[in-house]
C-alpha positions as CSV (number, residue, x, y, z in Angstrom):
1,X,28.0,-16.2,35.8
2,X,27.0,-17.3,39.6
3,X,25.1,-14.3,40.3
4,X,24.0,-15.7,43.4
5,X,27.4,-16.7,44.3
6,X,28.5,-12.9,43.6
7,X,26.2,-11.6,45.6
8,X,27.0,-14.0,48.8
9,X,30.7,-13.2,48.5
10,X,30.4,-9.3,47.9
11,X,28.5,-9.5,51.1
12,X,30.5,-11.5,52.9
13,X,33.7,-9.0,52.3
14,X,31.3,-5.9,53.1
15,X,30.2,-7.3,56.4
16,X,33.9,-8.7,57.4
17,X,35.3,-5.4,56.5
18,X,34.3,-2.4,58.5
19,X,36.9,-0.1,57.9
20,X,35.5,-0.2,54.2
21,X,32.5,0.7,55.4
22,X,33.5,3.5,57.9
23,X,35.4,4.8,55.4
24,X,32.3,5.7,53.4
25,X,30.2,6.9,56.2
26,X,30.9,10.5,56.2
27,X,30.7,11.2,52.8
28,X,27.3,9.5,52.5
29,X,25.9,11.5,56.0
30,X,26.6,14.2,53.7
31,X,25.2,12.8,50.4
32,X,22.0,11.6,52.4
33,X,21.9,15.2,53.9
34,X,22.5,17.0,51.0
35,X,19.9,14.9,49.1
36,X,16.9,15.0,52.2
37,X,17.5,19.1,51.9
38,X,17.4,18.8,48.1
39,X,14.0,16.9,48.3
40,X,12.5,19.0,50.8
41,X,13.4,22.3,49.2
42,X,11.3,21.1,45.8
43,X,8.7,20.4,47.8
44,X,8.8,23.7,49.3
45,X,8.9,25.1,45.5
46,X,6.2,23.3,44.7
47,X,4.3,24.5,47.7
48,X,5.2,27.8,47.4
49,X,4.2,27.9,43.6
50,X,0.8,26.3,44.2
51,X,0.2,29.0,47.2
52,X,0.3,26.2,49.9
53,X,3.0,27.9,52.0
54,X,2.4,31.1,54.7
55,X,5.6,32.7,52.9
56,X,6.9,32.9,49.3
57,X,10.1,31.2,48.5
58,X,11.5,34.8,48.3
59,X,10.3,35.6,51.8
60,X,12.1,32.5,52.6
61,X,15.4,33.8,51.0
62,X,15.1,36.7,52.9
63,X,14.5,35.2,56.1
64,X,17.8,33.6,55.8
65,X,19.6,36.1,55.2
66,X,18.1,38.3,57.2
67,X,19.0,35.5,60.2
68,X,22.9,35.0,59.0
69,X,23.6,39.2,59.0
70,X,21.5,39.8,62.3
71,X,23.7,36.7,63.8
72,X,27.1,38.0,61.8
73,X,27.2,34.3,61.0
74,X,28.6,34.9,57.2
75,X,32.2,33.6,57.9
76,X,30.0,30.6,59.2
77,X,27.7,30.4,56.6
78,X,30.9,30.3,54.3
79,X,32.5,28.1,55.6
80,X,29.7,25.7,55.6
81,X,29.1,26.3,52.1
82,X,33.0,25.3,51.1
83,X,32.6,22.0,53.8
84,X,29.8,21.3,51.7
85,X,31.5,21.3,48.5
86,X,34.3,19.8,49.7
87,X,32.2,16.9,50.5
88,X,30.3,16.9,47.2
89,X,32.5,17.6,44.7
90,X,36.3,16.5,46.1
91,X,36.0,13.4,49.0
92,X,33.5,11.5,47.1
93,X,36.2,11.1,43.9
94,X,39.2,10.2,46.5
95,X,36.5,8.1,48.0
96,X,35.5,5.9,44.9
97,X,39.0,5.2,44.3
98,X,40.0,4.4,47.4
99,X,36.9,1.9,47.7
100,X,37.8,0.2,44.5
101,X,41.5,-0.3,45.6
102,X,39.9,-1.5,48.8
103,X,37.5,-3.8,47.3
104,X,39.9,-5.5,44.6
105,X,42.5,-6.4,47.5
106,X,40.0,-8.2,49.5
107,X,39.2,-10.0,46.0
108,X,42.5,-10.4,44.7
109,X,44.9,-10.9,47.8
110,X,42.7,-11.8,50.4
111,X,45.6,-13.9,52.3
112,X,47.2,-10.3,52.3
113,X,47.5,-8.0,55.1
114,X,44.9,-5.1,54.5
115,X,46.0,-1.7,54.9
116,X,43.9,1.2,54.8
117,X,45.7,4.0,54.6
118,X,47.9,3.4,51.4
119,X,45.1,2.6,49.8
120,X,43.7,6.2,50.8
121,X,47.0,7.6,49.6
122,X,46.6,6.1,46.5
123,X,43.2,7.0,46.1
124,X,44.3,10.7,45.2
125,X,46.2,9.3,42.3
126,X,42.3,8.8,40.7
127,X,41.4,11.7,41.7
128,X,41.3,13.9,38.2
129,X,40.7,10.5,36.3
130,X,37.4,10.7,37.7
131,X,36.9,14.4,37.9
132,X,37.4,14.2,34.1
133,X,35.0,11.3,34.1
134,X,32.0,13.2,35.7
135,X,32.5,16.3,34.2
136,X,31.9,14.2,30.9
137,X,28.9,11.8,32.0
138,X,27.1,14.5,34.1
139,X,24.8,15.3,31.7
140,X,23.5,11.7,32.0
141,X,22.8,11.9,35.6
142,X,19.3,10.2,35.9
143,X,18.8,12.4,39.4
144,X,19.4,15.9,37.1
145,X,17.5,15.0,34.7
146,X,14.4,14.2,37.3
147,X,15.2,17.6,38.9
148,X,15.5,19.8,35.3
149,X,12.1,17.9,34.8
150,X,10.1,19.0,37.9
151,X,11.5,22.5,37.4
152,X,10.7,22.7,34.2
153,X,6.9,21.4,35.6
154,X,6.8,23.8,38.3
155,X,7.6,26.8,36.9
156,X,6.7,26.2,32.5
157,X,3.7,23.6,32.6
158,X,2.2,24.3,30.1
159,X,5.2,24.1,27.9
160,X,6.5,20.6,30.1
161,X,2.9,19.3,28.6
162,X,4.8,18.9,25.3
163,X,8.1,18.3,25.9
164,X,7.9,15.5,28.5
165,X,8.5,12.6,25.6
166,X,11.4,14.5,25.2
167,X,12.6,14.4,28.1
168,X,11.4,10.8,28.5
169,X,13.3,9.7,25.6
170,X,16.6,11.7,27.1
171,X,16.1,9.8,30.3
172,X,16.0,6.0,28.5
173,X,19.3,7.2,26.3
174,X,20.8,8.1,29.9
175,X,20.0,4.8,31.3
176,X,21.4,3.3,28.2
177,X,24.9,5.3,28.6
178,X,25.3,4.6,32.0
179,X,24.4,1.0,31.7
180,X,27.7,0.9,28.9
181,X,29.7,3.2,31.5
182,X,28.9,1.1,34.4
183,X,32.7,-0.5,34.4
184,X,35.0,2.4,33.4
185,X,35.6,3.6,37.3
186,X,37.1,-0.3,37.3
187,X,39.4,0.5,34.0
188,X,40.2,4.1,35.1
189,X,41.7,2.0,38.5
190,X,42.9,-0.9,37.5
191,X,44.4,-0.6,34.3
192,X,45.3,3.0,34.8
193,X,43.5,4.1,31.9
194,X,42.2,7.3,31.2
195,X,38.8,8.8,30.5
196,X,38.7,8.1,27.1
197,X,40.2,4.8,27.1
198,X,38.2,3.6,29.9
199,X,34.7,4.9,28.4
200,X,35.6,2.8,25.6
201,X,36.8,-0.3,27.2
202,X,33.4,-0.6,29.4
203,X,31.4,0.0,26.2
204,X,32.9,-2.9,24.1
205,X,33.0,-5.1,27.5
206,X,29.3,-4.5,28.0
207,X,28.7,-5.0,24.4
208,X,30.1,-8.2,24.5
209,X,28.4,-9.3,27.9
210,X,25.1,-7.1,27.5
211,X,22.9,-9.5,29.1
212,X,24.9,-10.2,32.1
213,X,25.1,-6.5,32.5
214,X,21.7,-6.0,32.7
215,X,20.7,-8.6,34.8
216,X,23.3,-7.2,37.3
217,X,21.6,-4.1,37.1
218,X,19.1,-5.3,37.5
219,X,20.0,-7.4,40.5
220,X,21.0,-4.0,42.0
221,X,18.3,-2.1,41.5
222,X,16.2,-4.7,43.6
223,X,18.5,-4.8,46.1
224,X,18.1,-1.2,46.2
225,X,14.8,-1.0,46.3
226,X,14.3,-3.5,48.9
227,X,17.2,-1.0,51.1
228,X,15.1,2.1,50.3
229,X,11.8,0.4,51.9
230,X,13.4,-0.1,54.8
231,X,14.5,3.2,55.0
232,X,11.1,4.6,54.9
233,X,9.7,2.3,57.3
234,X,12.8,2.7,59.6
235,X,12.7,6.8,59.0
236,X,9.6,7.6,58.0
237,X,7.2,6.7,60.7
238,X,9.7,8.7,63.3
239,X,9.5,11.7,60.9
240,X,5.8,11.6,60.7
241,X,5.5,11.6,64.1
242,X,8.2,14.4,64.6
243,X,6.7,16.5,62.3
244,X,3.0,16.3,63.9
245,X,4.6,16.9,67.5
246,X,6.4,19.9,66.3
247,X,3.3,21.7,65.3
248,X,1.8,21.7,68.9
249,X,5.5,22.2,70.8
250,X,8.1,24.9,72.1
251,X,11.5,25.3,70.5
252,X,13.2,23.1,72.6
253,X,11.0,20.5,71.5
254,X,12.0,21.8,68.0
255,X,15.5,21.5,68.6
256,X,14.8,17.7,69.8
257,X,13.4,17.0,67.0
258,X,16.2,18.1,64.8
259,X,18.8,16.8,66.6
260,X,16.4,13.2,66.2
261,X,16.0,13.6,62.7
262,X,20.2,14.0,62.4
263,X,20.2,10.8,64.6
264,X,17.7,9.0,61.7
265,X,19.7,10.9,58.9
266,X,22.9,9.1,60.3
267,X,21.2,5.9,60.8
268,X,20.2,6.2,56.8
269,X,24.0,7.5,55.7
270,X,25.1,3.8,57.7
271,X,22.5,1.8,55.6
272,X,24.0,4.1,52.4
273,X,28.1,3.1,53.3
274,X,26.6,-0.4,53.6
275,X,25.1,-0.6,50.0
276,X,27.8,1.5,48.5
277,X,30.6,-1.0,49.8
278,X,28.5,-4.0,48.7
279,X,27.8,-2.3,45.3
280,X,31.3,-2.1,44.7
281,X,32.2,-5.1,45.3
282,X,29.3,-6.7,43.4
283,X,30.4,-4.2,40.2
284,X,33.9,-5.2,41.4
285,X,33.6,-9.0,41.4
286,X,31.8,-9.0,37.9
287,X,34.1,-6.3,36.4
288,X,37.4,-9.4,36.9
289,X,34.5,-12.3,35.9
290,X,34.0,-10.5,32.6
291,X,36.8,-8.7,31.9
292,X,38.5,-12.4,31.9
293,X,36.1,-14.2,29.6
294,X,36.4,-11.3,27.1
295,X,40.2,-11.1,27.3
296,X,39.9,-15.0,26.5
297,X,37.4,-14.1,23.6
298,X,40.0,-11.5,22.3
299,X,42.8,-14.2,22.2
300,X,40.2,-16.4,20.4
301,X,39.7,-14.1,17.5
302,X,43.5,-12.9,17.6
303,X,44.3,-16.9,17.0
């Protein structure tokens, strides 16, 4: 495989295809917000359990809800709640198979006319496929299994003490699962196959290409890297300086400063659409490479 080739050509079809990419914008505004709350509540937690905080975490439950019922803002507060899950549990399913569909017509017919919004219609069609597909692999999540852990830390230490190898050992045999799992979204969408059959067609086609695999994974995980860096030098310095100017301001200052830090959130959702369209098409692009040697190694052995 020209890895370096892949990598030029995936980015070339992100960068001359915006409506790919705006496609996955608001879903990751809300993935990035989601996650950014996420973090910042732990390290709340952590506060709080370590007595670094003015108020308990149950003080800050409180507080809450003592706002939302003074405010009658509970048909709000729902409503958020079900936008919220909408946009974590429903849109980003449609959203992966519409991407895919996306992606593979700008590899396969790139002479054709590319329309959008069939492929968005047809992106529902996947949408149980892969419903069915995380409810099975969730428990491999490498993110759940970093947030079980510091819970566990926070709140049984003494017990994490001796369990950590466990869960060390649980992380690695995740890693290994999803590394074998990384092409079944491809078979669940191209070759209309369902969970099972798609689990176990990305297994035997890793098997058989195991180092290429890796070294894409690899090849990802740099480019990700090198994407978060620049995220916390493009966010983080802002933030810092936010948070110190908010400690010596009035609210309206405060309200600036949110209203910034949704600016900076958006900014780091557009960098996220941007890697998740160029992932996809990196995944996509070696998904056909491979998937067309082993096919040819199949015939081989059939002969």
């Amino acid at each position: 495989m020209n890895y370096g080739k892949i990598i030029k050509d995936s980015w070339h079809i992100t960068v001359e295809t915006p409506r790919i990419k705006w496609l996955v914008l608001i879903p990751s505004f809300f993935a990035v917000l989601i996650f950014t709350v996420e973090i910042a509540w732990q390290l709340y937690l952590y506060a709080d359990e370590y007595d670094l905080m003015g108020i308990t975490a149950g003080e800050g439950y409180g507080m809450i809800f003592s706002y939302v019922a003074d405010n009658s803002l509970w048909a709000v507060s729902i409503l958020a709640v079900l936008l919220i899950a909408v946009f974590m549990f429903i849109v980003p399913l449609w959203v992966q198979g519409t991407l895919i569909l996306c992606v593979r017509h700008k590899l396969i017919s790139p002479d054709v006319k590319f329309l959008l919004r069939p492929k968005m219609l047809k992106g529902f069609e996947y949408f149980f496929p892969f419903f069915k597909f995380e409810a099975a692999t969730s428990i491999f999540s490498l993110l759940s299994i970093l947030f079980f852990a510091l819970s566990l830390h926070r709140y049984f230490e003494s017990l994490f003490s001796f369990v950590w190898p466990v869960i060390m050992a649980y992380a690695f045999i995740a890693m290994v699962i999803n590394l074998f799992l990384s092409f079944a979204p491809f078979y669940i969408v191209t070759q209309n196959m369902n969970t099972a059959q798609a689990i176990k067609s990305s297994a035997a086609l890793v098997f058989t290409h195991l180092g290429e695999t890796i070294t894409i994974m690899l090849l990802m995980f740099l480019v990700n890297f090198r994407m978060l860096l620049n995220v916390i030098v493009v966010l983080g310095v802002p933030i810092a300086v936010l948070a110190a100017f908010s400690l010596f301001t009035t609210k309206t200052a405060l309200a600036i400063s949110i209203i910034f830090g949704l600016m900076l959130i958006s900014l780091a959702a557009y960098l996220t659409a941007i890697m998740a369209v160029f992932m996809t098409t990196v995944w996509a692009l070696s998904f056909e490479i491979l998937k067309a040697e082993h096919d040819q190694i199949i015939a081989v052995d059939e002969d």
